[in-house]
C-alpha positions, 0 to 999 in steps of 0.5 A: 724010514720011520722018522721020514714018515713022522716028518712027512705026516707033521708037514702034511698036518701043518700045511692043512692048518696053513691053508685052513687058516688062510681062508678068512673072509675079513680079508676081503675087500667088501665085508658081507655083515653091515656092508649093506647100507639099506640093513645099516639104516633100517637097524639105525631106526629099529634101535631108535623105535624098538630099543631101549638103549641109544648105544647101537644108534650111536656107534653106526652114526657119524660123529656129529650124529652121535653128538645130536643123538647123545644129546637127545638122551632118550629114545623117545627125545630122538623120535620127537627131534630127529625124526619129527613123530613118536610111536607105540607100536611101528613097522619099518620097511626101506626103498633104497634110492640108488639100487643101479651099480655095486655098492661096494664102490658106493661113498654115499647112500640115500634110503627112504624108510617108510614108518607105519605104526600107531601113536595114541590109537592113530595109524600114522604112516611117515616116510624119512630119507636116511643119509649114508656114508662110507668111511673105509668099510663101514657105514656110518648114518649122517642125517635123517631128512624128511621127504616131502612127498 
């Protein structure tokens, strides 16, 4: 009776562990943490402006990017090159284009990133498009285009 009672406590005990176990939020088929390309391209510009380091900038880029921005070497050579304006001091605030529809179907994403910041005590205030793609479940930053508005 005793040995009944031991296999009945040590199967209830595994078959918590399994069930615990089972609930993993990787195994779902749209990944909360950077799945959201508008939080994907806002932290592309973030980690060009307010970063010292072109790493992040790097791995959320697509190959050919990644190339162009290893390139530049610099933060500051990116800020000249790929998005044609430097600044001291900025604010980055998005638009997504596409908002209609889940996005978690989406292949492409198309976000307007409005710049607003100072550069040798200017107030500039610039508008980019940041072009996006989805390989598998991530995204990946393609291009920086300026929008001609």
């Amino acid at each position: 009776m005793n040995v009944v009672k031991r296999v009945i406590g040590i199967s209830f005990v595994l078959l918590t562990i399994l069930l615990i176990s089972g609930c993993d939020n990787d195994s779902r088929a749209f990944s909360k943490i950077g799945s959201d390309p508008e939080e994907i391209a806002i932290s592309f510009v973030e980690s060009i402006y307010e970063s010292d380091s072109l790493d992040y900038a790097k791995s959320i880029s697509s190959p050919r990017l990644a190339g162009l921005i290893d390139r530049y070497r610099t933060n500051r050579n990116v800020q000249k090159n790929l998005f044609y304006q430097m600044y001291d001091k900025v604010d980055i605030q998005s638009e997504s284009q596409s908002r209609a529809g889940r996005q978690e179907y989406a292949k492409q994403a198309s976000i307007i990133v409005l710049l607003k910041g100072e550069y040798d005590g200017d107030i500039i205030v610039q508008i980019r498009t940041i072009k996006l793609s989805r390989e598998g479940r991530v995204w990946q930053v393609n291009a920086v285009e300026v929008s001609g508005f």
